[in-house]
N, C-alpha and C positions, 0 to 999 in steps of 0.2 A: 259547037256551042252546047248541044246537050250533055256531053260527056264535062264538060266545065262546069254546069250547072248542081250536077249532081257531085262535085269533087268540095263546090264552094258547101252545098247542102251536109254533105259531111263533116268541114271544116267548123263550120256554124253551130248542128252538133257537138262536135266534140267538147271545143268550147262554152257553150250552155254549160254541158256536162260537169265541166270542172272546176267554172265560175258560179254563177248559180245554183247549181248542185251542192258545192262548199257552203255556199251563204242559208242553203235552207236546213243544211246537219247542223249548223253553229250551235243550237240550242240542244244538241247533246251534251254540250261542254257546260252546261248552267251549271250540276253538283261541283265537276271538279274546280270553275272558276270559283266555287262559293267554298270549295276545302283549300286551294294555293290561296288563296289573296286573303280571303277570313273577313270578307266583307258582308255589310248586310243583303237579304234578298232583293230587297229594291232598288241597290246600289247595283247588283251583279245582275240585275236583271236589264239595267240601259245598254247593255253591251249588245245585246237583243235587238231592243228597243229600240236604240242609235241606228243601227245598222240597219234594218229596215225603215226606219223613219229618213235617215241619208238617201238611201236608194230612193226614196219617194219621192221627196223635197228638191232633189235634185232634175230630177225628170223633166222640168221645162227648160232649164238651162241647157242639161247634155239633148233634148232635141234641137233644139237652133245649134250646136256645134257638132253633133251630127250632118246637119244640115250644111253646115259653112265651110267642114272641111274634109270631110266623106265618111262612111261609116269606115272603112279599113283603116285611117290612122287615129278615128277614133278608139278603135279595139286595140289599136298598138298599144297608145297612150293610156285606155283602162286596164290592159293586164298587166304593165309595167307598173302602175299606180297601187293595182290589188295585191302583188309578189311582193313590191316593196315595203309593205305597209303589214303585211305575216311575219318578214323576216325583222324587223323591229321590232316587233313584240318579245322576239328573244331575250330581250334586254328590258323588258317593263318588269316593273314591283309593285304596279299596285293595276285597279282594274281602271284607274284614270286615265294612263298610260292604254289599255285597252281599247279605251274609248277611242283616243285619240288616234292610236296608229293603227289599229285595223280596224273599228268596227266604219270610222266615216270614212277612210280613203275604199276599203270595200263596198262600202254602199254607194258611193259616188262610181266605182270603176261596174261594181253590175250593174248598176242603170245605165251608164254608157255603152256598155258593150251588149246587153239586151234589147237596146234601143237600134244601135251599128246592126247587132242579126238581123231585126226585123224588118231594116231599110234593103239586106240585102236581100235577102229573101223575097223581098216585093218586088225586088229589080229584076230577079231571074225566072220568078215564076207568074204564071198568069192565069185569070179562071178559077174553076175549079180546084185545080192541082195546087194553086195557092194555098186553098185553104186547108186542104193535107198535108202539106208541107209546113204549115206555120203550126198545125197541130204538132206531127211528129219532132219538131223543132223543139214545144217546149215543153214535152215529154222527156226530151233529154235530160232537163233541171230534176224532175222528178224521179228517174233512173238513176243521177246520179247522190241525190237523195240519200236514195239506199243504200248505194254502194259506199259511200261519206261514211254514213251511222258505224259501220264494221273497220273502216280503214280508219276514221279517228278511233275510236276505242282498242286500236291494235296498237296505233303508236303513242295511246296514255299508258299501256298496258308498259310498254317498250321502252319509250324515249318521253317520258313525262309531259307536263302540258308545255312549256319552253321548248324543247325539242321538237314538239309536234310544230307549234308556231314555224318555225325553220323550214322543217320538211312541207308544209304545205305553199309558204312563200317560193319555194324551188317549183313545186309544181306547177302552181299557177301564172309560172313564169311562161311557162307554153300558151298561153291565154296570147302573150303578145306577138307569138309566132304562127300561130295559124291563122289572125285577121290576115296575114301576109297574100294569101291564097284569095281574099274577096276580093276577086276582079269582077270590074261590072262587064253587063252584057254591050254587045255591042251597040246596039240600040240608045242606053243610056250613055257610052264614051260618045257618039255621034251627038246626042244631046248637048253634053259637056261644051262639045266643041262648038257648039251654033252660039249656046250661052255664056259662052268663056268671059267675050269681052264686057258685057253687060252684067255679071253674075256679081261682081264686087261692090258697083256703087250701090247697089238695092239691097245690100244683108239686111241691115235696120229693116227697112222698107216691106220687106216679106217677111223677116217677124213678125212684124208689127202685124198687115194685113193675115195673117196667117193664123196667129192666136185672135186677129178680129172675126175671121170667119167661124175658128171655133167658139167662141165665148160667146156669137151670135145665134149660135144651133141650141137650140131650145132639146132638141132629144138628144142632141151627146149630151149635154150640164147636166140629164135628166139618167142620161146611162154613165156619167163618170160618180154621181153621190151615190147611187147603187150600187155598182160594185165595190164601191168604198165603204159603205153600212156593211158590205156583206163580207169584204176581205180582212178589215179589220178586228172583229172579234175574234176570229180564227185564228189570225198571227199571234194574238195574244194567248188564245188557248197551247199554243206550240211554241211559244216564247218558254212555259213552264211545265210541258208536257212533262220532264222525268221529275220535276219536285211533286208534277200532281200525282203521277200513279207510284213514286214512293212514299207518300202520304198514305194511300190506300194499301199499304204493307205488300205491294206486290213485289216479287222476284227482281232481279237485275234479268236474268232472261225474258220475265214474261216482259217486262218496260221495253226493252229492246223488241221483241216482236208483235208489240201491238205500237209500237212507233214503226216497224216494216210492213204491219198492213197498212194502216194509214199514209206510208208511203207509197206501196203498190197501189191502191186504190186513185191515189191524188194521180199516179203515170196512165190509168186506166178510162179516168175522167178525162185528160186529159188529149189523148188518141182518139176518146169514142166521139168528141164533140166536133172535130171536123169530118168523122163518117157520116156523125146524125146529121148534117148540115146537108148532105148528099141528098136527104130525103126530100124530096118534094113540098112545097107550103112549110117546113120546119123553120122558126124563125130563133137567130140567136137568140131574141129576150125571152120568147115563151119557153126555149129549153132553161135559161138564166133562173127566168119564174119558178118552174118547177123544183129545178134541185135547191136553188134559195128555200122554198116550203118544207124541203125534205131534208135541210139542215138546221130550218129553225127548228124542229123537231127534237134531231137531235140533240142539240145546244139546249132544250128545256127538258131533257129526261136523262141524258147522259148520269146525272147526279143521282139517278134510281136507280142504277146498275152496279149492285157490288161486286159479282163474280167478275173473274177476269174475261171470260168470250162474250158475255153481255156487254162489256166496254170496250172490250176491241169491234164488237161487229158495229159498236155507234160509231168510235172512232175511221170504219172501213166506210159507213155514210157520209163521214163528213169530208174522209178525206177524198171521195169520189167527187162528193157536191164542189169541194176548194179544187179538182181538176178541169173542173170544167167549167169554172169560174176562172181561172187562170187564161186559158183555151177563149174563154170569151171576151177577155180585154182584148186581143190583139183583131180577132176576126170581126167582134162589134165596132171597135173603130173602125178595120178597115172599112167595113159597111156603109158609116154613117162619114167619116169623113174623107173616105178617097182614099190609094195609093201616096199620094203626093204628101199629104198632111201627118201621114201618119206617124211619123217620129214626135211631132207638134200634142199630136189626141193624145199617144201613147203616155209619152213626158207630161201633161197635162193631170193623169190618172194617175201615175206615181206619188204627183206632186200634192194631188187631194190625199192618195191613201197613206203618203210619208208621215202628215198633219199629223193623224189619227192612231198613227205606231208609234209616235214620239211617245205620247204618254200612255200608250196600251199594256205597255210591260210592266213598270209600277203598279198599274190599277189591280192590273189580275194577280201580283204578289199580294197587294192588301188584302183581295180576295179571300185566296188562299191561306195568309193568317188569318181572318174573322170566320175561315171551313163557311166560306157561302158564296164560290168561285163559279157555282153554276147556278145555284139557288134564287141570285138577284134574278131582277128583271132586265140585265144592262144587253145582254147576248140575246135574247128572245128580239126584245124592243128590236134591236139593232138588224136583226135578221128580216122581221116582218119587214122591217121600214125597206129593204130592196122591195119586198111583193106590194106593196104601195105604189112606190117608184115608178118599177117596170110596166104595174096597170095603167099610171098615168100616164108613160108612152104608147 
């Protein structure tokens, strides 16, 4: 059993890796979808926008079918969903066509299959060692992040943006071949089998009761609009990450390595948050508190940094503070709503921060045309309004 443990722990990886890892490089691709299609910024910016707003929106639904029909044939079904839906793009002419065939079967198949990890991952691990294991898990997304940024700009470089589309639907084809590997533990198949007969007529029934216990916790409601004030200005700022520091006449090299600190930093956040949890009295929201403070910061000065290492080291804060904000969705709910719920909490938090991506990508192009993309008050507001939050828990 331990040696299974640690094979499915890999499997789960890998796939983070290559699912979520693709969905958070997407917005490398903003210039060239805005040079093939010849569409406006705000039009090429829902593809972004969509995509992360799906993944959100979707999150209470793919929990109760997590729930109903196990996380492994849910992973099936999202990576077969996600492949299918890149290799169709081969065939799109405009970024409508974008929208439709990858950005929402992609955000529906990563919240499914992020959601399938996290169920497995609570199944095999327990304690302590959970919470570094759900760390290092989704540290994967953010590793592969990086590694994304290099392998699309190899195959724009190579096989144009249509061919990339191809080659990445092949890969993410393995998405639907390693859920094959989440067997649950033994513990849980025994479960299975007590509740077998009884597990059909009550789906509705534990829905239902399920989202009534969440919606009735006054500190989740209270920790799912926090991390949503705090996750959503951020998508937005990296929805247009390369139009904004081409704006500030920087390099194609330097764009690319102050989007791979920003990427190692967010993998950095995100590993350190299940060690700092090892600490004694260290509570998720007080760490939550702090790096929220220490990215509204950034988020209000970022705009006073013309050199390039002055904006990459803001960008290395914020991408730290967004790793451990990542790291604190899954270990906060587990906290506050159980093992059992947690597909439920999770999907619950997607579904508040999906709202809030819909239209984040448009706003921050407007921005960006009126050059006062950091200058409002909309990113600060949005930041403090977590350190409100998490004091009033």
């Amino acid at each position: 059993m331990e040696d299974q443990r640690w094979i499915v722990m890999l499997s789960t990886c890998l796939t983070d890796f290559m699912s979520l890892g693709l969905l958070l490089a997407v917005p490398v691709l903003f210039v060239n979808l805005l040079e093939t299609y010849r569409e406006s910024r705000a039009t090429t910016a829902t593809v972004t926008s969509i995509l992360f707003g799906v993944m959100g929106c979707s999150g209470i639904i793919n929990g109760l079918l997590v729930q109903t029909i196990g996380p492994r044939k849910a992973g099936i079904l999202a990576g077969l969903l996600m492949s299918g839906g890149w290799m169709l793009c081969f065939f799109s002419s405009s970024i409508l066509y974008i929208d439709l065939l990858m950005a929402v079967p992609t955000g529906i198949g990563c919240s499914l299959i992020s959601l399938s990890i996290i169920r497995t991952l609570s199944q095999h691990f327990k304690g302590k060692i959970r919470l570094i294991a759900l760390s290092v898990q989704v540290s994967s997304s953010g590793i592969g992040r990086i590694v994304y940024t290099y392998i699309l700009t190899a195959c724009l470089e190579s096989f144009s943006l249509h061919g990339l589309f191809l080659i990445m639907g092949a890969l993410l084809l393995n998405c639907a071949i390693l859920p094959i590997l989440w067997q649950t533990n033994q513990i849980s198949q025994d479960t299975s089998r007590i509740t077998k007969e009884t597990e059909k007529p009550v789906h509705i029934q534990n829905f239902c009761s399920r989202y009534g216990q969440i919606f009735t916790n006054k500190t989740f409601l209270l920790f799912v609009f926090g991390i949503a004030f705090l996750f959503v200005p951020h998508n937005g700022f990296i929805i247009v990450f390369t139009d904004i520091m081409k704006s500030r006449e920087f390099t194609e090299e330097n764009i690319r390595l102050a989007y791979v600190i920003h990427s190692i930093s967010n993998v950095c956040g995100r590993l350190s948050f299940g060690f700092l949890k090892q600490i004694p009295r260290v509570s998720t929201l007080s760490l939550t508190f702090l790096f929220a403070c220490m990215s509204a910061v950034s988020f209000s000065t970022i705009h006073l940094a013309k050199e390039f290492w002055t904006t990459a080291f803001a960008c290395f804060i914020m991408g730290f503070e967004m790793g451990v904000t990542v790291a604190a969705v899954q270990i906060g709910a587990l906290k506050i709503v159980g093992p059992e719920n947690l597909p439920f909490g999770i999907g619950l938090i997607y579904s508040v921060m999906g709202v809030g991506n819909v239209v984040v990508g448009p706003i921050f192009v407007v921005q960006i045309f009126l050059n006062v993309w950091v200058s409002t008050p909309l990113n600060t507001h949005s930041r403090l309004q977590l350190s409100r939050i998490t004091l009033g828990i």
